[in-house]
C-alpha positions as semicolon CSV with decimal commas, in nm:
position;residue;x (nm);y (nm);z (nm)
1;X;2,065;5,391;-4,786
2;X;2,013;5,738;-4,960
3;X;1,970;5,648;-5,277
4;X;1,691;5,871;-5,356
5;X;1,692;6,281;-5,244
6;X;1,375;6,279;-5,093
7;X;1,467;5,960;-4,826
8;X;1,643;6,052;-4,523
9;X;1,790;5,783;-4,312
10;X;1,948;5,899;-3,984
11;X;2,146;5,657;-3,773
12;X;2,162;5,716;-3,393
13;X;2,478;5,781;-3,200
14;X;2,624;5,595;-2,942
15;X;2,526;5,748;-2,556
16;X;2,865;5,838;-2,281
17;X;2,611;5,650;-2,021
18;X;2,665;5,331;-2,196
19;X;3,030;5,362;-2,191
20;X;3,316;5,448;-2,009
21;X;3,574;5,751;-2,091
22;X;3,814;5,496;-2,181
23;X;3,674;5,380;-2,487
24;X;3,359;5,626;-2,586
25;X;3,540;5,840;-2,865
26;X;3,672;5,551;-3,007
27;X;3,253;5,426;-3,040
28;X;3,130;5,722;-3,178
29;X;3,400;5,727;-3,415
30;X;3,316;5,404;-3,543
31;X;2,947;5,438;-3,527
32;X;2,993;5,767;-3,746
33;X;3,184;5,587;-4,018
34;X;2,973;5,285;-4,057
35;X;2,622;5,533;-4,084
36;X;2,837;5,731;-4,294
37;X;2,990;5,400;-4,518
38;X;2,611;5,268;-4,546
39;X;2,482;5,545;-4,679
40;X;2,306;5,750;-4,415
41;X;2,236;6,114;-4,432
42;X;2,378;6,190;-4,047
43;X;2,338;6,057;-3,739
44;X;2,118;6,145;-3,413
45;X;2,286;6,270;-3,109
46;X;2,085;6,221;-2,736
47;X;2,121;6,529;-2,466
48;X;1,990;6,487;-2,131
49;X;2,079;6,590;-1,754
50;X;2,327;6,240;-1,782
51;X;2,499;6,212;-2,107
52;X;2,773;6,387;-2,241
53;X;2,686;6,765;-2,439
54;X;2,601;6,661;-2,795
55;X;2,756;6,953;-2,919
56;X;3,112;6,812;-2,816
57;X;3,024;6,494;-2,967
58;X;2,916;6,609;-3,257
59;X;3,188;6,770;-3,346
60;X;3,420;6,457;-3,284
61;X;3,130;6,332;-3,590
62;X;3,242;6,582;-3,799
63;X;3,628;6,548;-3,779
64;X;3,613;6,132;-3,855
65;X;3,359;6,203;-4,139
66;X;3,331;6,336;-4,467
67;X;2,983;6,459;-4,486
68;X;2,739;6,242;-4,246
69;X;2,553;6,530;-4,025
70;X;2,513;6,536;-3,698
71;X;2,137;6,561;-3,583
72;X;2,179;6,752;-3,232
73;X;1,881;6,721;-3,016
74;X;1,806;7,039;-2,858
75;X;1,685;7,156;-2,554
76;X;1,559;7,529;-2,477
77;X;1,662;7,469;-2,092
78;X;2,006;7,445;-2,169
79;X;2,067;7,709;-2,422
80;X;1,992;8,044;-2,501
81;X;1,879;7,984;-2,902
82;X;2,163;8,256;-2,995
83;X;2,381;7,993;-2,860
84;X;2,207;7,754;-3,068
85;X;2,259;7,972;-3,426
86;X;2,618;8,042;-3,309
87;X;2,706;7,643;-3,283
88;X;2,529;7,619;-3,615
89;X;2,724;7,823;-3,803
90;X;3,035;7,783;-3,658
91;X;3,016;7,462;-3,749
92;X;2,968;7,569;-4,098
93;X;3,214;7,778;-4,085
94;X;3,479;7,548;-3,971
95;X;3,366;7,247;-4,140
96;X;3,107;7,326;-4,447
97;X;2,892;7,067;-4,278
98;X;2,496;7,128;-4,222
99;X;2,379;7,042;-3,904
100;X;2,009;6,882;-3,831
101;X;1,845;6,984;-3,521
102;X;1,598;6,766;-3,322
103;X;1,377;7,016;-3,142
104;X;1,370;6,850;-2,798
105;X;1,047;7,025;-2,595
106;X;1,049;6,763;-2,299
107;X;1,244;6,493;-2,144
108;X;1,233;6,339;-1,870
109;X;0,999;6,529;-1,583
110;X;1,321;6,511;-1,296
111;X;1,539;6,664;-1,522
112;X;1,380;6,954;-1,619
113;X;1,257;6,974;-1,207
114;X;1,574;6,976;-1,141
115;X;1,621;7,286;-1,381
116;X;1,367;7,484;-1,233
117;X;1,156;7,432;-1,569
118;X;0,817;7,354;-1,444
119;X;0,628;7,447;-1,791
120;X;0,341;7,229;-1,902
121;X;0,350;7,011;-2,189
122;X;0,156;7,183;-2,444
123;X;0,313;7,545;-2,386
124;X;0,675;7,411;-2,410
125;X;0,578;7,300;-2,758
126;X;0,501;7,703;-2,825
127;X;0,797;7,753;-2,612
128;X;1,021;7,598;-2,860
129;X;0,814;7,736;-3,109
130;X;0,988;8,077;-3,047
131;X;1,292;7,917;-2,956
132;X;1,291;7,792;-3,308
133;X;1,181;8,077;-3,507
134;X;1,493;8,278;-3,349
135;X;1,774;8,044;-3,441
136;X;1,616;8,001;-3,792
137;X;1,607;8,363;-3,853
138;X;1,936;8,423;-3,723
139;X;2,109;8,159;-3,953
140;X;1,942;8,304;-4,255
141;X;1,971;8,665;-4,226
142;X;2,326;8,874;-4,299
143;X;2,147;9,119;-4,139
144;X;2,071;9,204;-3,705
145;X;1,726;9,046;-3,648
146;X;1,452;9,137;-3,388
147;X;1,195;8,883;-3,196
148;X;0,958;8,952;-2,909
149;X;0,756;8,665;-2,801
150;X;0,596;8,508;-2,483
151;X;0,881;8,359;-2,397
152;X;1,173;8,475;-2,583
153;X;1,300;8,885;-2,692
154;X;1,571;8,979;-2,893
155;X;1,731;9,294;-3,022
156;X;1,896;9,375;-3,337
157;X;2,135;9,032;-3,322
158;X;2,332;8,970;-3,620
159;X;2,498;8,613;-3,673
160;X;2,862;8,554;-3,695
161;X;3,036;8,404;-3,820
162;X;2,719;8,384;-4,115
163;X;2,572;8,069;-4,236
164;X;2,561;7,968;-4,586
165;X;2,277;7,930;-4,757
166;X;2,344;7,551;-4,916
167;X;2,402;7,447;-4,532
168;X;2,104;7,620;-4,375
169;X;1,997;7,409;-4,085
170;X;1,669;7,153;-4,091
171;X;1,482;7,081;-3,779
172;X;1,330;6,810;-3,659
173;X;1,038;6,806;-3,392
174;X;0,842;6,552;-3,236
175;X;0,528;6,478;-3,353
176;X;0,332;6,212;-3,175
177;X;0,140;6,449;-2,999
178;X;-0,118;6,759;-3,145
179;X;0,082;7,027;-2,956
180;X;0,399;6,861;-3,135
181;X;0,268;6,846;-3,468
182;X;0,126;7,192;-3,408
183;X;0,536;7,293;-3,345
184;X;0,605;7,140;-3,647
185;X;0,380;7,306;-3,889
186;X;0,437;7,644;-3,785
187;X;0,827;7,611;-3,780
188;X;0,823;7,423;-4,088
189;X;1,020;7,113;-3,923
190;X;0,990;6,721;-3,982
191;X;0,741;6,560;-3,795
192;X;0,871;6,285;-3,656
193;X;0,692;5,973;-3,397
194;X;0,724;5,707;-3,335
195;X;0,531;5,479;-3,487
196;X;0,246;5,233;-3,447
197;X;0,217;4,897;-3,715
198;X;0,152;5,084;-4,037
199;X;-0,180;4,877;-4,041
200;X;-0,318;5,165;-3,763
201;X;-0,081;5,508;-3,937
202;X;-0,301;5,715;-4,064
203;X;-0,187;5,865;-4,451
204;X;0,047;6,121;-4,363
205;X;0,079;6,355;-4,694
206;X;-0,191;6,601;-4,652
207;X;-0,058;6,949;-4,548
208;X;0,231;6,937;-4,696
209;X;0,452;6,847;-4,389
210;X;0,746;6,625;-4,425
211;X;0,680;6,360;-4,181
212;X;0,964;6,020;-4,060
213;X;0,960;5,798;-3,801
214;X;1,205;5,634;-3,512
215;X;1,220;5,307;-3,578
216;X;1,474;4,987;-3,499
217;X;1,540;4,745;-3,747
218;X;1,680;4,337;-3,736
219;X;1,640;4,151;-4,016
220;X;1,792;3,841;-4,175
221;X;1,766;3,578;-4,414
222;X;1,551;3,348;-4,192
223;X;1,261;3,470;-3,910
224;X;1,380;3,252;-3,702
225;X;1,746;3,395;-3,747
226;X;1,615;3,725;-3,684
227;X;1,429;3,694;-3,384
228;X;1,759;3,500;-3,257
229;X;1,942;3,777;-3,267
230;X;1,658;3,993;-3,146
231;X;1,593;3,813;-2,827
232;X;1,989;3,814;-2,691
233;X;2,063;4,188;-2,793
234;X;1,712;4,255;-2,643
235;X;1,674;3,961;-2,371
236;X;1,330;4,007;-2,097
237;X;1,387;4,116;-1,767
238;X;1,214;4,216;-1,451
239;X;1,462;4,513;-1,404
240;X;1,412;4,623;-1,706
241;X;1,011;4,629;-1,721
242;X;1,049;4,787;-1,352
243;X;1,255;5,044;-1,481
244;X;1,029;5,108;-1,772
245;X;0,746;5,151;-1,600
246;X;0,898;5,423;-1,305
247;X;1,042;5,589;-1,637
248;X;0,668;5,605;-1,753
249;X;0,537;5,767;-1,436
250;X;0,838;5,984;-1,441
251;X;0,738;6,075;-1,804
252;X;0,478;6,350;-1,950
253;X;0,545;6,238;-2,323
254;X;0,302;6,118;-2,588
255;X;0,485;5,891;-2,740
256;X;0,587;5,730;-2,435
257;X;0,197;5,694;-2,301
258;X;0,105;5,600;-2,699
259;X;0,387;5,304;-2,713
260;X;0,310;5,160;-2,348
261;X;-0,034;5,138;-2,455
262;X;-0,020;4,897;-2,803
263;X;-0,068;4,601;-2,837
264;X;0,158;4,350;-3,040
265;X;0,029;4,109;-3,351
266;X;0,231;3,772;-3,301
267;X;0,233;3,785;-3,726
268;X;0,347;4,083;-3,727
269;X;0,721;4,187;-3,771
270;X;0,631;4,500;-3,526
271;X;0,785;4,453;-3,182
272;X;0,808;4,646;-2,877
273;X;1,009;4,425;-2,635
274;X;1,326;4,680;-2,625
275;X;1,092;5,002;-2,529
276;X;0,922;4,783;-2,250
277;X;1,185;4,595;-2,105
278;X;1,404;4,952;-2,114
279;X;1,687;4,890;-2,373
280;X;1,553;5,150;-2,614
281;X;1,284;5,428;-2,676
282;X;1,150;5,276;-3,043
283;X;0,963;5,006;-3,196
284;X;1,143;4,746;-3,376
285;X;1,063;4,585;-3,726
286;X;1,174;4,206;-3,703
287;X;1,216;3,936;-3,930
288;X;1,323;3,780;-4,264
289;X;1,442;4,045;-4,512
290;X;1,159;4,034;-4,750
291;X;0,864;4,018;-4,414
292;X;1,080;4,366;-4,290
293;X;1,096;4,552;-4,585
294;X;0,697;4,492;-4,682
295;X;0,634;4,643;-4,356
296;X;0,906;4,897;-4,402
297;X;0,742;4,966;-4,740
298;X;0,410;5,068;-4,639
299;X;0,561;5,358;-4,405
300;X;0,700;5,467;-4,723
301;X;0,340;5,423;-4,866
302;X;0,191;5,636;-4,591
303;X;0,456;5,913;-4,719
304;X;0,711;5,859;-4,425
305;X;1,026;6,018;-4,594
306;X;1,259;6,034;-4,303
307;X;1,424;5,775;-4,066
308;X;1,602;5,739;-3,740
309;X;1,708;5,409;-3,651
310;X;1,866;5,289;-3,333
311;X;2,199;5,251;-3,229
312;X;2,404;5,038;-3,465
313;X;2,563;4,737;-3,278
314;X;2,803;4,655;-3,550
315;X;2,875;4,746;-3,906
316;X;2,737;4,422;-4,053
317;X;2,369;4,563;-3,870
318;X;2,369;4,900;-4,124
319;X;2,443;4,650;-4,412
320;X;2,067;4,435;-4,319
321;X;1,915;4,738;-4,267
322;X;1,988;4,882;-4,615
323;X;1,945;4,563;-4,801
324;X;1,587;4,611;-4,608
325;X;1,576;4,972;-4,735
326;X;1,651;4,832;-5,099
327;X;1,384;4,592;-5,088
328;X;1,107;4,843;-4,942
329;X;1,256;5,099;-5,256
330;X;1,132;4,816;-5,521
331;X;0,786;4,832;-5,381
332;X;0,674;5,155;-5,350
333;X;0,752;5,461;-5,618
334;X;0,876;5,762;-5,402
């Protein structure tokens, strides 16, 4: 799907809560190798209070790949952002592999209660701010670093073992809110949100800022193939809107309040029936190839350069999406 340097298509990895020990290496092993055999420039990887550490499973990534990435999703409650640096360029070390970060700055509201972190929304974006500023320091510098900030102080800590300069890390920060996109401009990450129907995006170039979007994607020859497949991997239930809505009152995020609040075109290929019946957190494009990748093409018309998509459910799923990708590329000069 990378066929051009400035497109970045991230896969997402499967999470331990979906799976049992038996058989959850053996998943994100072959996840890994079909983002990596489609094309894809790494691959997401969740943390929460439930899931297994994404540093562990990142690195199981890393030994079944050649050079996919992982993107680790970060969160300042559980790690100190020496930590952070230090997982970062051991990796390098060990493996000459970079490593994306996703700049987590919420989650969900019981398990950061149950943490003891009871910041507000807004000042855990300048939380992570400084929390960010420290571990990119630290993996640039071959020399002891200092930071005192609000939330965070540091004395003259030096990085080892270093990081190399052709792996230094890229982050990733949510930006679906003004306190996120805020973040992201003064750390220098990707914005990323998830999106509305391109129809109501606003241009996204000004500034500067690399911008992407987390977004699902079924497509197939015929619409009425597509939504096929679409409504049994993502079938209605009542459990499932229950769940989404507790989740939602259990929730401080944008995105989550901005998603629960659209409204769907039947015409259009935009769908939100996995976020609200609680199979997934993103939009979904739907439909014939051709109906997909239009749509898909104007987010790359808005200057979206980066992608996450949602868990793969099978090889053959990676291979539609970038046919899809291939399409959109046709359309629009990047």
């Amino acid at each position: 799907m990378n066929k051009e340097s400035d497109l970045r298509v991230f896969s997402t990895c499967p999470q331990s809560s979906d799976h049992d020990s038996a058989d959850y290496r053996k998943r994100i092993i072959e996840v890994a190798r079909w983002s990596e055999a489609h094309g894809c420039e790494g691959i997401l990887v969740y943390t929460d209070n439930r899931i297994a550490d994404p540093w562990l499973v990142s690195q199981i990534v890393i030994e079944n790949t050649e050079k996919l990435s992982p993107l680790v999703a970060v969160q300042p409650v559980y790690l100190h952002p020496y930590s952070v640096a230090k997982m970062v360029s051991s990796f390098g070390f060990l493996y000459g592999r970079r490593i994306y970060l996703n700049m987590v700055a919420g989650g969900f509201v019981n398990d950061l209660t149950s943490l003891n972190d009871v910041t507000p929304h807004d000042r855990r974006y300048e939380r992570l701010v400084e929390y960010t500023t420290i571990i990119k320091r630290l993996c640039a510098s071959d020399t002891p670093i200092s930071f005192e900030g609000a939330f965070y102080k540091i004395n003259n800590a030096k990085l080892g073992p270093p990081l190399s300069s052709n792996i230094q890390p890229v982050f990733l920060v949510s930006g679906s809110s003004e306190a996120g996109m805020s973040a992201a401009k003064a750390i220098g990450a990707i914005a990323v949100k998830y999106p509305k129907p391109p129809s109501e995006e606003d241009e996204v170039r000004a500034g500067g800022l690399e911008t992407g979007v987390r977004i699902g994607i079924i497509a197939r020859q015929t619409e009425a193939e597509a939504w096929r497949v679409a409504a049994e991997r993502f079938p209605e239930t009542r459990k499932g809107q229950i769940t989404h809505q507790m989740a939602m009152k259990a929730s401080d995020s944008k995105w989550h309040e901005q998603l629960s609040t659209l409204a769907e075109s039947p015409e259009s290929p935009y769908w939100l029936g996995p976020f609200q019946n609680y199979k997934t957190f993103c939009p979904y494009l739907v439909g014939a190839y051709e109906r997909v990748a239009d749509e898909l093409s104007r987010y790359l018309a808005l200057g979206y350069r980066t992608f996450i998509l949602d868990i793969p459910s099978n090889a053959e799923e990676l291979d539609s999406i970038s046919k899809v990708f291939d399409i959109a590329r046709e359309q629009v000069t990047l």
